[in-house]
N, C-alpha and C positions, 0 to 999 in steps of 0.2 A: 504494500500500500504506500510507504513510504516513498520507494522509488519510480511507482507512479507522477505521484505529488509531483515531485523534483522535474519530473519529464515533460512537467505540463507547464511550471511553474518559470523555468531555467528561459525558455527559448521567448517566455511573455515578460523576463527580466532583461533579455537582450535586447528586444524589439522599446523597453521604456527607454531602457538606456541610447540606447540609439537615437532614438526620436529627441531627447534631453538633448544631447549631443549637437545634431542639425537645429534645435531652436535656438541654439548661444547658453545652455545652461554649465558649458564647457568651458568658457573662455577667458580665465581670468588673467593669466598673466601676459596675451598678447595686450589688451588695452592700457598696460603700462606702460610696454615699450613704446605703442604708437605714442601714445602721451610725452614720453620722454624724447623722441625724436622730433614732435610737431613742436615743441616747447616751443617758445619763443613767441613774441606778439608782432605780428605780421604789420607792416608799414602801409601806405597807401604809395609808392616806389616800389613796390615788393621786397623789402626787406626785414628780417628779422630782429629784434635785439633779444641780450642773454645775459644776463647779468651772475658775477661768480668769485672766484677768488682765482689767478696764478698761479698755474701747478710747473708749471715749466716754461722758458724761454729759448730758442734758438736764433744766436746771432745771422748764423751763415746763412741758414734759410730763411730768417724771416717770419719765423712762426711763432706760434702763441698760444698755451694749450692754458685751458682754465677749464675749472669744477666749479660746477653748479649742482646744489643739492634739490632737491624736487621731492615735495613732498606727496607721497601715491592716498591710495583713493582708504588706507589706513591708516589710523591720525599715528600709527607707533612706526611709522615703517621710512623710511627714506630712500630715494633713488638716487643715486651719483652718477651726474652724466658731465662726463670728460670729452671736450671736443677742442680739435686742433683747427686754428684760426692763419690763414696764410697773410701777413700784413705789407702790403704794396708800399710803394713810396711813396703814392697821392691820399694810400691812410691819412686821416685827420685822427689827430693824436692828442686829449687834455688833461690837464691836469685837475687835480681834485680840486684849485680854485678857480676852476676856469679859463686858464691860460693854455698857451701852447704849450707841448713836452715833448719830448723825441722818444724814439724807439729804444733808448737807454734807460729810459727812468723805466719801462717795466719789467718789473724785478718780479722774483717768485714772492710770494704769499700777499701780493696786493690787491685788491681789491678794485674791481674793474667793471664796466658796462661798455659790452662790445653792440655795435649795429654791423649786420654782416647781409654777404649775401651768399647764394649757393653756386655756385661753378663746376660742373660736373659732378664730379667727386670730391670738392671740396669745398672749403668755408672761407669765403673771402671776407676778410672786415674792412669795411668803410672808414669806420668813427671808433675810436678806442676814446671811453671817457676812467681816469681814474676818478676811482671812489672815497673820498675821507674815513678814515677807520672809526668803529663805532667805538663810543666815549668808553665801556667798560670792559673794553676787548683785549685779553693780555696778549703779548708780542711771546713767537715762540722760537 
């Protein structure tokens, strides 16, 4: 009798499952990534901005990688998205009072709001604005 049951039972456990499946009852951690890739608040130009901290500088090339934390759709949970910024030489470049700065003043762990845009495969930035550190922030 029992393995009756199961025979009847099994093949109407697949067909929920599956049906679950095709309606989206599946799909949690793809809409993060989209989330984490679409970041940024789209321009009327088409551009992006992304605001983060400094992880890395490359003289020779010209790059500029920075982390942005991203909070997901769990108030405990955080997402770290790392992206590398290619910086041209008609880059506009400020400082945190507003003035011009060069490509020297960004150092690792500062604090930055990039306006980019997308070039194939990569992340072209426009506008590099440095950010003033917050008042209670210790230096590490």
């Amino acid at each position: 009798m029992k393995s009756t049951f199961h025979q009847r039972v099994r093949p109407l456990f697949f067909v929920l499952a599956l049906a679950l499946a095709t309606l989206g009852g599946c799909r949690k951690a793809e809409p993060q990534a989209r989330k984490a890739e679409s970041q940024g608040a789209e321009t009327e130009d088409g551009q992006a901005r992304m605001s983060g901290v400094i992880t890395e500088v490359d003289e020779k090339a010209r790059t500029v990688e920075v982390r942005d934390t991203l909070p997901t759709q769990n108030p405990n949970e955080f997402t770290r998205l790392y992206r590398k910024y290619r910086v041209p030489m008609d880059c506009k470049i400020e400082s945190a009072v507003g003035g011009p700065a060069q490509f020297g003043d960004l150092t690792v762990d500062k604090r930055v709001k990039v306006r980019f845009t997308r070039d194939k495969q990569e992340f072209v930035a426009n506008k590099i604005s440095l950010r003033a550190e917050k008042a209670g922030e210790k230096e590490r």
